[in-house]
C-alpha positions in Angstrom: 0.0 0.0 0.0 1.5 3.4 -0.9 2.5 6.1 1.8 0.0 8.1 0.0 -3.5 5.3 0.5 -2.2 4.8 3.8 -2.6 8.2 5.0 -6.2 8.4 3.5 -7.0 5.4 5.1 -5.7 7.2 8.7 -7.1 10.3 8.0 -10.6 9.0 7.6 -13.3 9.8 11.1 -13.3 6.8 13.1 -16.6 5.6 13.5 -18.5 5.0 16.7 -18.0 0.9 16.1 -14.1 1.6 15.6 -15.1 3.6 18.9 -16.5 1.1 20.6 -14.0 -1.5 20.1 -11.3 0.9 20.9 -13.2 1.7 24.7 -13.6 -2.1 25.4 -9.9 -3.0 24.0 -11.5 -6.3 22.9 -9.4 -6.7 19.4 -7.0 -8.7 20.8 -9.2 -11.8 21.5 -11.5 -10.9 18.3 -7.9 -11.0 16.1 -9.1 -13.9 14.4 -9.2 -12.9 10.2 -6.5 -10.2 8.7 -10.1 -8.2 8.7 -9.7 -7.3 12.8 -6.3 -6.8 11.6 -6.8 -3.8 9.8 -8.6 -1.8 12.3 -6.4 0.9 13.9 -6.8 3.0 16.8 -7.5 6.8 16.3 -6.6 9.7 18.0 -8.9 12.7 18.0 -7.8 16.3 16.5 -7.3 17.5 19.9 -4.9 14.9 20.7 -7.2 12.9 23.0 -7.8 9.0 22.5 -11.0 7.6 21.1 -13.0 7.0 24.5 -12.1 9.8 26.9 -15.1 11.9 26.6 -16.6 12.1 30.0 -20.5 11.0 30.0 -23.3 12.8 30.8 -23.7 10.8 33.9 -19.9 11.5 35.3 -20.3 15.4 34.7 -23.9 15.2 36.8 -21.6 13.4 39.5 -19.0 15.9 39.7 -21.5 18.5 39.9 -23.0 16.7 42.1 -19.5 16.1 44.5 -18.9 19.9 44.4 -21.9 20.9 46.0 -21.7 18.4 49.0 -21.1 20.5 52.4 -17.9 18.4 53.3 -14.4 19.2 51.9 -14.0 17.7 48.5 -11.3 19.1 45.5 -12.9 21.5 43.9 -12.7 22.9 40.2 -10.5 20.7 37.7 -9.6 18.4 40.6 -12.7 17.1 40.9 -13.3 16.6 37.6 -10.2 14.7 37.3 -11.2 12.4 40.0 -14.5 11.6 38.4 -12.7 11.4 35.0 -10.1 8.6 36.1 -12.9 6.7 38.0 -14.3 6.7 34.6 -11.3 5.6 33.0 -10.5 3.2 35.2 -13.7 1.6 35.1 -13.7 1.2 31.5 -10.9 -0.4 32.0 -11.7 -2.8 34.5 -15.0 -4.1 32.3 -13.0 -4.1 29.1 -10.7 -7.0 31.3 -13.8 -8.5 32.8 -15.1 -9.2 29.0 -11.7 -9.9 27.3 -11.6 -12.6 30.3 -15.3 -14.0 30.4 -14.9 -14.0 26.0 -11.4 -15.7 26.4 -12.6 -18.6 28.3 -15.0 -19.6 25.8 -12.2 -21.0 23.8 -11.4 -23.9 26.8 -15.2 -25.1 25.6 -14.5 -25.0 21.8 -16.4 -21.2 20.9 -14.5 -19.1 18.3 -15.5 -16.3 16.8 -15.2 -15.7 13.0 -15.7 -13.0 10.6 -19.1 -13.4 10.3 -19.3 -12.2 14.0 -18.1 -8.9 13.5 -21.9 -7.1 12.7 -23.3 -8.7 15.4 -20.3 -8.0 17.9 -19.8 -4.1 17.5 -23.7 -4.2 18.3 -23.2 -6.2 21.3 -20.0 -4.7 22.3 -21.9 -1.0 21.7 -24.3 -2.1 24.4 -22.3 -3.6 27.0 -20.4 -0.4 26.9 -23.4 1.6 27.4 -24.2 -0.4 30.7 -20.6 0.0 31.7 -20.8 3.9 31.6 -24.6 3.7 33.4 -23.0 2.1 36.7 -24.1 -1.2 36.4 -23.0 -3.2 39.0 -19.6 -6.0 38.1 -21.6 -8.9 39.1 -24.3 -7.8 36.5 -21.5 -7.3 33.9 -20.1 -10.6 34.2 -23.4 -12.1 33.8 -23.9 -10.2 31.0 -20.8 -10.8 29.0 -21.8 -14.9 29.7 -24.5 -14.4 27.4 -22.8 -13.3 24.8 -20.9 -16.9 24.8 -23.9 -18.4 25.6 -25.6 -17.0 22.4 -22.9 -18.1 20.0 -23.0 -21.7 21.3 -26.4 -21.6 20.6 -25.5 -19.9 17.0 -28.2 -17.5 18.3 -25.5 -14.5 18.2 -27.7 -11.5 17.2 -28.1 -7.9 19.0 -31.6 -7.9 19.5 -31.3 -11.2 21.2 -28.7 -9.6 23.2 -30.4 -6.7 24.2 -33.5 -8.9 25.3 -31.4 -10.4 27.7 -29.1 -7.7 28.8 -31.8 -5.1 30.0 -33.0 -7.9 32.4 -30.2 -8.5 34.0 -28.5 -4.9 33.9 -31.5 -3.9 36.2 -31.2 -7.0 38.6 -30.1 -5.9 42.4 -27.2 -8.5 44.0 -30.2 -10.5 46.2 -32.4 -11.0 43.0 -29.3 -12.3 41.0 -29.4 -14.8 43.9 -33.1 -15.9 43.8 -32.6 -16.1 39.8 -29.9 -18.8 40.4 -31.5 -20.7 42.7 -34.5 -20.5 41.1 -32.1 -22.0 38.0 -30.9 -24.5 39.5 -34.1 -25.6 41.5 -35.7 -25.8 38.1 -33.0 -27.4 36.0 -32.6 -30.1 38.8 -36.1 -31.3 39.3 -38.0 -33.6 36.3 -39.8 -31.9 34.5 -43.7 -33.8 33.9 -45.4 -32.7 30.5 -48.6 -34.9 32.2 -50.6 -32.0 33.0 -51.9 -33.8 35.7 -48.8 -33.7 37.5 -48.0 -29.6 36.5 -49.5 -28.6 39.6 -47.5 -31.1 41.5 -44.1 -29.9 39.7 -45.0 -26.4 40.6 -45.7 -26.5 44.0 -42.4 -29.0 44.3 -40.7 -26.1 42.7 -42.0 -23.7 44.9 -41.6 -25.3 48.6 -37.8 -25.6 47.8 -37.1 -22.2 46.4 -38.6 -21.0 49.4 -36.6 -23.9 51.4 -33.0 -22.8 49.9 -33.7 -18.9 50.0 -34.7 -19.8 53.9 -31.3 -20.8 54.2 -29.5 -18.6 52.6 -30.7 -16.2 55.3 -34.0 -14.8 53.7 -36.8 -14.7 55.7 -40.3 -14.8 54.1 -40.5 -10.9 54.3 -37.8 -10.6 51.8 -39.0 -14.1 49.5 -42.1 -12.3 48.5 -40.7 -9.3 47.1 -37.8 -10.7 45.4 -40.2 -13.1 43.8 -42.7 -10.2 42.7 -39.3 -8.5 41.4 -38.3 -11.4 39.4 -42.1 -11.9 38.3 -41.7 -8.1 36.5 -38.9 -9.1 34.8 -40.7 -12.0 33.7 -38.7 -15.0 35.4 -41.2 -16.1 37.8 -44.7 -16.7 36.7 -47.0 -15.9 39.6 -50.1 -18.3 40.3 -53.1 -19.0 43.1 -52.6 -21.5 44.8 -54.9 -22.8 48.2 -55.8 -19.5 48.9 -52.2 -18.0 48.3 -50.1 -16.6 45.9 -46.8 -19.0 45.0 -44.6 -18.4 41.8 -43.0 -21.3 39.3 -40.9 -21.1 36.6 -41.0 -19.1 33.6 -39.6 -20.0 30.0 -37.4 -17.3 30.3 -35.7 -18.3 33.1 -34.9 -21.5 31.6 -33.6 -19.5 28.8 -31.4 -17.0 30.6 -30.2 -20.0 32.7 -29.2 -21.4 29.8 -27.2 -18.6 28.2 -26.0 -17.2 31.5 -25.8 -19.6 34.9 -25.5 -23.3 33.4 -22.2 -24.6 32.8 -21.4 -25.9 29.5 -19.2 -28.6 30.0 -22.2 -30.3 32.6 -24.8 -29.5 30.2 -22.8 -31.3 27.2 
């Protein structure tokens, strides 16, 4: 390529997916065709690197910082410290996916070319819940889908985002009751007799009651985290003996699936 094509090709915008991919740092387990290859990392006019815009959300927080009544760095000191924990946090979820991605190859998943679309869409939208706040343990969970829809060659944005929003909004308790409700459900035999539906159902429900009892929730706290899970459509609620119980949704047999069962168990 002459000197000339080569610095037309570098001169060019970078789009928001070269962007993306530059904020998550994820090329180097995606290097799989000459294609991912060829991308290159851009540096803005002023000198800055693709990526270190501060959010909305950060500038609300040092605004936010610099009005509280105890002694806090003011001016561009605080906006420093709010920019690094920005940074920094990027960083840190950029690792957490280039590790959970990574350790799809020890159960046989590579990604190819025909990835790539579907990827920078994904990619776009975990970095959006990065830079909302979502919690790590949400994050990893998230990332898992993404391996989890590939295996199941079901690797498609939409499908990502379905899945995504229902765990981004998940608090650390309700992550809990989903994977107990998982594993109560994936562990129990399942009866198509529909005789014997109401039987499965109540099983279901008098041990996820059982293991959430103790794990240290009382039924104060089952109740709510069940009507939580119930909105985002994991639990199905249903009257039962004068009483309101919950069983098993098909999306939480779905979600399990992509995001709590292990693959080598389920093979």
């Amino acid at each position: 390529m002459s000197a000339l094509r080569r610095k037309r090709k570098f001169d060019r915008r970078p789009s928001e997916l070269q962007l993306c991919l530059y904020q998550l740092s994820i090329l180097r387990i995606l290097n799989v065709t000459p294609a991912f290859k060829r991308w290159k990392l851009k540096m803005e006019p002023d000198g800055r690197k693709l990526g270190d815009r501060l959010p909305f959300g950060a500038a609300i927080a040092a605004d936010v910082l610099s009005a509280l009544p105890y002694a806090v760095p003011g001016g561009a000191s605080l906006a420093k410290i709010v920019d690094n924990y920005v940074e920094r946090r990027r960083r840190e979820a950029a690792q957490l996916l280039i590790e959970e991605l990574s350790s799809g190859q020890r159960t046989g998943i590579q990604f190819d070319e025909h990835d790539v679309d579907p990827l920078i869409e994904i990619i776009l939208c975990f970095s959006k819940a990065v830079d909302d706040g979502c919690a790590w343990d949400n994050l990893r969970l998230i990332a898992k889908v993404i391996l989890g829809l590939k295996r199941n060659r079901a690797l498609d944005g939409d499908n990502f985002r379905r899945w995504a929003r229902v765990l981004e909004s998940l608090s650390r308790d309700e992550i809990i009751a989903l994977g107990t409700a998982y594993r109560l459900s994936d562990s129990l035999p399942v009866n198509t007799d529909e005789d014997k539906k109401a039987e499965y159902v109540d099983l279901f429900w008098k041990s996820f009651v059982s293991s959430l009892n103790e794990g240290g929730y009382d039924g104060d706290q089952v109740a709510p985290l069940c009507a939580s899970l119930s909105r985002a459509g994991i639990l199905i609620p249903v009257s039962a003996w004068g009483a309101l119980i919950y069983k098993p949704s098909p999306w939480l047999f779905e979600i399990g699936e992509l995001a709590l069962s292990d693959p080598k168990h389920r093979e």
